[in-house]
TORPA-4810 file (N, C-alpha, C, O; in nm, 3 decimals):
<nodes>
NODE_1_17.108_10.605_4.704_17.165_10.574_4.833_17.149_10.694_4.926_17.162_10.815_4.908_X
NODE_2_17.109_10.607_5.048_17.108_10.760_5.177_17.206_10.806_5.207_17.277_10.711_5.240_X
NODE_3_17.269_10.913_5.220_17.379_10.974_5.298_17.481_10.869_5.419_17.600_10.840_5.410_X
NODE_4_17.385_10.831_5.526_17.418_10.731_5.594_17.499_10.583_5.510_17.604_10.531_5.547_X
NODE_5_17.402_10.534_5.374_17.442_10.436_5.319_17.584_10.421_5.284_17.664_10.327_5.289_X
NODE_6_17.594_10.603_5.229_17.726_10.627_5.147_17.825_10.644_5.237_17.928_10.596_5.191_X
NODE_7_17.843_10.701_5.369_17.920_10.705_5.503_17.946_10.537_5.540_18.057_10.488_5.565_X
NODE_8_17.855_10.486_5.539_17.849_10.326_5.591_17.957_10.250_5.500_18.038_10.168_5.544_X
NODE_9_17.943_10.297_5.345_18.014_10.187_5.290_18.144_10.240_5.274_18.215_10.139_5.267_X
NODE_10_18.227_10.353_5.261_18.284_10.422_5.286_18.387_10.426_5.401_18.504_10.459_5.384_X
NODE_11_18.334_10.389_5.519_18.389_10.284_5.617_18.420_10.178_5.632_18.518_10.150_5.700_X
NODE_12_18.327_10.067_5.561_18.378_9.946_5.546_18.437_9.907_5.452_18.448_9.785_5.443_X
NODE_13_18.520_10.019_5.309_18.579_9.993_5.264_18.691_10.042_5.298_18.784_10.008_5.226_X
NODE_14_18.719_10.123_5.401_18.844_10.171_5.440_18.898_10.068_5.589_19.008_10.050_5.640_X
NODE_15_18.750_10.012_5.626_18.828_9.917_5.712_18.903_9.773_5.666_19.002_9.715_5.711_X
NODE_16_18.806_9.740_5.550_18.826_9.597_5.474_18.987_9.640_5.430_19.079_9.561_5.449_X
NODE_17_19.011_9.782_5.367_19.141_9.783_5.302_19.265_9.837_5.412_19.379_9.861_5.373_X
NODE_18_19.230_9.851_5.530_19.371_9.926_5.638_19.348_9.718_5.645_19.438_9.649_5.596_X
NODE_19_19.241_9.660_5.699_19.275_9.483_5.791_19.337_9.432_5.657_19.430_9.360_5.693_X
NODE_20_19.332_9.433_5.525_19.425_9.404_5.415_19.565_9.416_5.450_19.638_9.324_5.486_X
NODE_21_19.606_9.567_5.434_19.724_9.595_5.465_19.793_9.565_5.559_19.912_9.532_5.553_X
NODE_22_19.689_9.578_5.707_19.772_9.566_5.834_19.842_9.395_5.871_19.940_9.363_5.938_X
NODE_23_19.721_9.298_5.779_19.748_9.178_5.842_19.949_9.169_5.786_20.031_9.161_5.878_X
NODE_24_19.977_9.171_5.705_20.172_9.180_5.684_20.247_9.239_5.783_20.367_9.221_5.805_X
NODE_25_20.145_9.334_5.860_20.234_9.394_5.987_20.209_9.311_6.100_20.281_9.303_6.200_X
NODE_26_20.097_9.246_6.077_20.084_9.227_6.222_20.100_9.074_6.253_20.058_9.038_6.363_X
NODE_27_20.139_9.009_6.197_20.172_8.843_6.195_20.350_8.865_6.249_20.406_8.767_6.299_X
NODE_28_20.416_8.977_6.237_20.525_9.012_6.312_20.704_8.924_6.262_20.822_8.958_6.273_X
NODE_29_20.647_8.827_6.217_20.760_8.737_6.170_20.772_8.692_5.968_20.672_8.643_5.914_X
NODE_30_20.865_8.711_5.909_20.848_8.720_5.798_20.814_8.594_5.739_20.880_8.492_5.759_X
NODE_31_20.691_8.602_5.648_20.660_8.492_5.609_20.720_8.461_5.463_20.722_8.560_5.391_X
NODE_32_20.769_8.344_5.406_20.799_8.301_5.330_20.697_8.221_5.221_20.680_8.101_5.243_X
NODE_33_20.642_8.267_5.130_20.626_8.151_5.033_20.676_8.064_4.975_20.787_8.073_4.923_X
NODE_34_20.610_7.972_4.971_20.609_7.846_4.862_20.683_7.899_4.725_20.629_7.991_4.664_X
NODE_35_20.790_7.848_4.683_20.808_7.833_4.518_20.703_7.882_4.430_20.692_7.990_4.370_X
NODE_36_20.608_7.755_4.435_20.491_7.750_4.368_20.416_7.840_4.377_20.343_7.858_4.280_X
NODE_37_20.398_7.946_4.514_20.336_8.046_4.526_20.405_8.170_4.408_20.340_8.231_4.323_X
NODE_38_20.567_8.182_4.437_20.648_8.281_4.394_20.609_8.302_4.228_20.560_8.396_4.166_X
NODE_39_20.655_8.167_4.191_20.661_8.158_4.036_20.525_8.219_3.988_20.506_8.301_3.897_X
NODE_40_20.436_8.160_4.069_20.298_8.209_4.037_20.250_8.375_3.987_20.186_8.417_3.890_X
NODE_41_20.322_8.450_4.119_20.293_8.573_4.133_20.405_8.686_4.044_20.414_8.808_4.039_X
NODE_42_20.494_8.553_3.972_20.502_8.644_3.844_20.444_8.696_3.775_20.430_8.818_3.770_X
NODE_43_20.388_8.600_3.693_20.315_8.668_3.612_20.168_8.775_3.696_20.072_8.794_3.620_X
NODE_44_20.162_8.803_3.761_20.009_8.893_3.841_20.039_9.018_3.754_19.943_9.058_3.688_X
NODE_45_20.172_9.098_3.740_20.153_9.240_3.652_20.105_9.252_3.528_20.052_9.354_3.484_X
NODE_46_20.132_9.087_3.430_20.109_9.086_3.369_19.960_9.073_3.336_19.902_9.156_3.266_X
NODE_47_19.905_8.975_3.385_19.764_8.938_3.364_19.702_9.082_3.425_19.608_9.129_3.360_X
NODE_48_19.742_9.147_3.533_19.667_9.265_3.554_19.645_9.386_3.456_19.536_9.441_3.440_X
NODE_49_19.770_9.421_3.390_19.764_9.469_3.263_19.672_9.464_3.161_19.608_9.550_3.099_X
NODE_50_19.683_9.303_3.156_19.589_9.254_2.969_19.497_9.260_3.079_19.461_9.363_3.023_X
NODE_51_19.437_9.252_3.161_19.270_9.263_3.217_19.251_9.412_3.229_19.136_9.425_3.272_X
NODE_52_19.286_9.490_3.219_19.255_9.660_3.171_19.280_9.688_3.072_19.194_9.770_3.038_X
NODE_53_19.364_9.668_2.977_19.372_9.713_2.855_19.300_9.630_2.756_19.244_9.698_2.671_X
NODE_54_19.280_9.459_2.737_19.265_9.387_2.640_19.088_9.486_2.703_19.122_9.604_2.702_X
NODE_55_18.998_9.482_2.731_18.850_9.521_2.727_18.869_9.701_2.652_18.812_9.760_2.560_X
NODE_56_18.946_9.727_2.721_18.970_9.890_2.653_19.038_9.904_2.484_19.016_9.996_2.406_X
NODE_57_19.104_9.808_2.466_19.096_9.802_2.305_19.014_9.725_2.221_19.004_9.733_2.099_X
NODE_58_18.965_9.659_2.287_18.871_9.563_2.212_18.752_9.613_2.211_18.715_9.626_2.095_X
NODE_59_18.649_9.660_2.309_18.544_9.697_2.364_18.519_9.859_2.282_18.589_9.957_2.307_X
NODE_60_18.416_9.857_2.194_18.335_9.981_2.142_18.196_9.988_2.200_18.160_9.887_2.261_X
NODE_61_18.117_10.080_2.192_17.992_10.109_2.252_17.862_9.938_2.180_17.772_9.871_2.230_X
NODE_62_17.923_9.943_2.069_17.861_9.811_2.026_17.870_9.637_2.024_17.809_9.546_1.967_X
NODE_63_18.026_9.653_2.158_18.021_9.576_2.181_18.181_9.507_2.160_18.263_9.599_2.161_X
NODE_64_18.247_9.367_2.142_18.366_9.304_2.099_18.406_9.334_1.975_18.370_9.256_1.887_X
NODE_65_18.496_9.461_1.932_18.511_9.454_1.797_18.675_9.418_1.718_18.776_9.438_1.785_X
NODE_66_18.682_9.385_1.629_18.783_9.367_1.533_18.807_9.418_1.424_18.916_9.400_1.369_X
NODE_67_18.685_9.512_1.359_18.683_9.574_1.255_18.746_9.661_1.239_18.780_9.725_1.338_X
NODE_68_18.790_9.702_1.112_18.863_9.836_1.104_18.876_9.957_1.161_18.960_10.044_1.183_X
NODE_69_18.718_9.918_1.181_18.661_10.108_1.232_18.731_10.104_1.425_18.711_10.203_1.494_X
NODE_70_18.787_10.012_1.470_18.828_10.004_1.559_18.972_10.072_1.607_19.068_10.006_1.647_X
NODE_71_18.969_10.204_1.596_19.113_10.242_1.594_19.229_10.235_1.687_19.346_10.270_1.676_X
NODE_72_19.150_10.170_1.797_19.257_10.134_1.927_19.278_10.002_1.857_19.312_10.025_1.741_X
NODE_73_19.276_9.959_1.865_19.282_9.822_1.832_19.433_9.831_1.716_19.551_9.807_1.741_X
NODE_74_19.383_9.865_1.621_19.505_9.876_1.552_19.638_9.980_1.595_19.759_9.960_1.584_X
NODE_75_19.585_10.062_1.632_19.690_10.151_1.741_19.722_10.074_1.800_19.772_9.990_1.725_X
NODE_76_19.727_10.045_1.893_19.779_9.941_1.996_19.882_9.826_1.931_19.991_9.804_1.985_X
NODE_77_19.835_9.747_1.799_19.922_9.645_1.741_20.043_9.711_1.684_20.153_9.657_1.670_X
NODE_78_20.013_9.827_1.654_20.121_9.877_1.561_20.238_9.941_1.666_20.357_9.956_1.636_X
NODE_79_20.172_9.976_1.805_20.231_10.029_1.890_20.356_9.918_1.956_20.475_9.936_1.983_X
NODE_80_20.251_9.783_1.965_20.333_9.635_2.017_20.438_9.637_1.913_20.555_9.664_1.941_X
NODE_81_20.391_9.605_1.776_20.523_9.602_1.695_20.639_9.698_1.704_20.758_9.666_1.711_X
NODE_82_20.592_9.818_1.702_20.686_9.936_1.710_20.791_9.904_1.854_20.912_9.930_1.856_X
NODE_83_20.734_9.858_1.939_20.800_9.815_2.102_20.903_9.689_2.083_21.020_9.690_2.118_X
NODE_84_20.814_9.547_1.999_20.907_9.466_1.976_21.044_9.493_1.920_21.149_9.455_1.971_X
NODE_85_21.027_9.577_1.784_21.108_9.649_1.725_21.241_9.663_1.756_21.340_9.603_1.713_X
NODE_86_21.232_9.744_1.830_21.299_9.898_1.854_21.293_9.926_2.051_21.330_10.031_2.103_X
NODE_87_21.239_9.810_2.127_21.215_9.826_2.255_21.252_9.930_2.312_21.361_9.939_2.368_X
NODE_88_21.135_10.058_2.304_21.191_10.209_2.303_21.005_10.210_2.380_20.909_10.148_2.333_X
NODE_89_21.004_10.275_2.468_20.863_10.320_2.509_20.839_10.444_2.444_20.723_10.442_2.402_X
NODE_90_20.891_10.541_2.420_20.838_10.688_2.392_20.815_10.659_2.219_20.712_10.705_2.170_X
NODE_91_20.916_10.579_2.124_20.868_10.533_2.029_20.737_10.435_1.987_20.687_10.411_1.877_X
NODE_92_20.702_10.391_2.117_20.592_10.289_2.129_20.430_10.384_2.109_20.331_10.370_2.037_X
NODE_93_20.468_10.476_2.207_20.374_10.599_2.239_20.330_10.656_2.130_20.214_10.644_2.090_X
NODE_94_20.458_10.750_2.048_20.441_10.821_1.934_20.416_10.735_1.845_20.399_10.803_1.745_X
NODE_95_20.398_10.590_1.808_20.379_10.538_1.699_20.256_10.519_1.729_20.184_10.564_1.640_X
NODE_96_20.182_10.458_1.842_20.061_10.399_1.877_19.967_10.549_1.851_19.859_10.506_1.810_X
NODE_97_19.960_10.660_1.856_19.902_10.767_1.887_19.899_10.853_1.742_19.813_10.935_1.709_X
NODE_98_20.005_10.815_1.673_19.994_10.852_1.535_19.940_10.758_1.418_19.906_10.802_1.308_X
NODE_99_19.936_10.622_1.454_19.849_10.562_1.402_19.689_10.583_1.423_19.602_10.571_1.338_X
NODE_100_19.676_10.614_1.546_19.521_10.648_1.572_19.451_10.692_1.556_19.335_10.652_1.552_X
NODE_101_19.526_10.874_1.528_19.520_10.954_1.508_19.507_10.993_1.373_19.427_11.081_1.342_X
NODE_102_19.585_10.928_1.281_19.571_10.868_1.173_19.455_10.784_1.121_19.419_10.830_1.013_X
NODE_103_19.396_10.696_1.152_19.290_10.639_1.136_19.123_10.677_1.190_19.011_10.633_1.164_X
NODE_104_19.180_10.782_1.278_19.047_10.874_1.320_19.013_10.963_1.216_18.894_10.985_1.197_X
NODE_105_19.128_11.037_1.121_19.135_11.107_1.070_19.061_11.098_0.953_18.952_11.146_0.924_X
NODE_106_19.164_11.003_0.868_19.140_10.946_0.704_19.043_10.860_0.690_19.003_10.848_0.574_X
NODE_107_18.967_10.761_0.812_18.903_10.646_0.773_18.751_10.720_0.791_18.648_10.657_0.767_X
</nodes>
């Protein structure tokens, strides 16, 4: 890319994202959704979540894995259990990271 290209897009992503933001300011009167909208946009943290993490534990250089040699993967489950548990985040952490760590190690 030319210099120009990289200035060009650079702009039109800072304009695409201020006319994002601004349109909530600038309609001036508070808009209300639909129910159906609301209920909807519950779940959005969630699905945004499992769409960054489910590819980052699953995903090795070779591709969709499940195998052992997959140590996020099992980090991560043991981490969920440890959370169901005991619904403690810093226990979630230290368990998920010592399993990993663990299986980087010995396997």
């Amino acid at each position: 890319m030319t210099t120009l290209q990289i200035w060009l897009a650079i702009l039109g992503m800072t304009a695409i994202t201020s006319l994002t933001r601004a349109l909530f300011l600038i309609g001036g009167k508070r808009m209300i959704l639909p129910p159906r909208v609301q209920r909807a946009l519950r779940y959005a943290p969630a699905a945004a979540l499992a769409a960054v993490v489910i590819p980052d534990v699953l995903g090795t250089p070779d591709g969709l894995s499940f195998a052992f040699s997959n140590h996020a993967l099992y980090a991560s489950l043991c981490g969920l259990a440890w959370y169901i548990w005991r619904r403690g985040m810093l226990g979630t952490i230290v368990v998920g990271m010592l399993v990993f760590t663990g299986l980087r190690l010995f396997t």
